[in-house]
N, C-alpha and C positions, 0 to 999 in steps of 0.2 A: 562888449558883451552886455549883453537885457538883464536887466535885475532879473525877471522871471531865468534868465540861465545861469545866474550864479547862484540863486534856489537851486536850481536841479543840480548842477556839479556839485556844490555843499553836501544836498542829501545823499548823491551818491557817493560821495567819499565814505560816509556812515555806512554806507550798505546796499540802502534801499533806493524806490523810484520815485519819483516828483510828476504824478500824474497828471495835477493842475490846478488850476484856481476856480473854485466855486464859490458866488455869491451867496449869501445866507440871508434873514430877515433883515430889513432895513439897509441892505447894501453891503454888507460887513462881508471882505472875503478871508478866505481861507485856501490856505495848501493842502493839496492830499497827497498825503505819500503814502506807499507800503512798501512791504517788504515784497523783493524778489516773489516771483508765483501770487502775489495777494493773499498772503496768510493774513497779516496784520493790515489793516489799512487804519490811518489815524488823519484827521483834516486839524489842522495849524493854525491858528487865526493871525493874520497878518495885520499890523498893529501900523505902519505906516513910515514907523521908524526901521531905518536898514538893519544895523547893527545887530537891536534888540530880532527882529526877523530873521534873520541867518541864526542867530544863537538858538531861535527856539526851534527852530528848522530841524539843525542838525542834532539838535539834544531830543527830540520827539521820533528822529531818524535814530539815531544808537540804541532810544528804548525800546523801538517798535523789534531794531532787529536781535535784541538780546530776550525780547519773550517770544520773537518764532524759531529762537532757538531753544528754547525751555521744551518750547512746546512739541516742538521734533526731536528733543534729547534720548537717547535711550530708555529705558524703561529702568527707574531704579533698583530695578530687581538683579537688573545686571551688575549692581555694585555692591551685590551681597557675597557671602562664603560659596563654596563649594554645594552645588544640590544635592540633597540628601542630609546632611551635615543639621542637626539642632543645636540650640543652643540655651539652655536654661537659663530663666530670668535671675537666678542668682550668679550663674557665671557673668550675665551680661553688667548684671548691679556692678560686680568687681571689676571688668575693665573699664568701668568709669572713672 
């Protein structure tokens, strides 16, 4: 197996896709991964060393897919009381 596909099995163990390698100024490349559908997309700079390159891989991979899930979370509204229901800023003081 290509170094280039044990990048993409790595990120997609995280989550997301490993859509390729793009050179940047001076030659310097970089991974692009996102997440599933392309909500997040984030590029990796690949450093030449393996190791340190897998780790940053799949840690750029779990962050990418834990803020497109913030981002599609329910609406915090959903994790309020009953509608209709108030509640006074002195009641609230005291369940603190």
């Amino acid at each position: 197996m290509s170094n280039i596909e044990q990048l993409e099995v790595a990120v997609i163990a995280a989550g997301a896709e490993a859509k390729g390698i793009r050179r940047g100024p001076g030659g310097a490349e970089r991974l692009v991964i996102n997440t599933r559908g392309g909500l997040v997309t984030k590029e990796v700079p690949l450093t030449g060393e393996w190791d340190k390159d897998i780790e940053n891989a799949t840690s750029a991979a779990t962050q990418i897919v834990a803020h497109a899930k913030i981002l599609t979370a329910e609406p915090a509204t959903k994790l309020s009381g009953p509608a209709g229901t108030k509640t006074s800023a002195a009641t609230a003081r005291g369940r603190a």
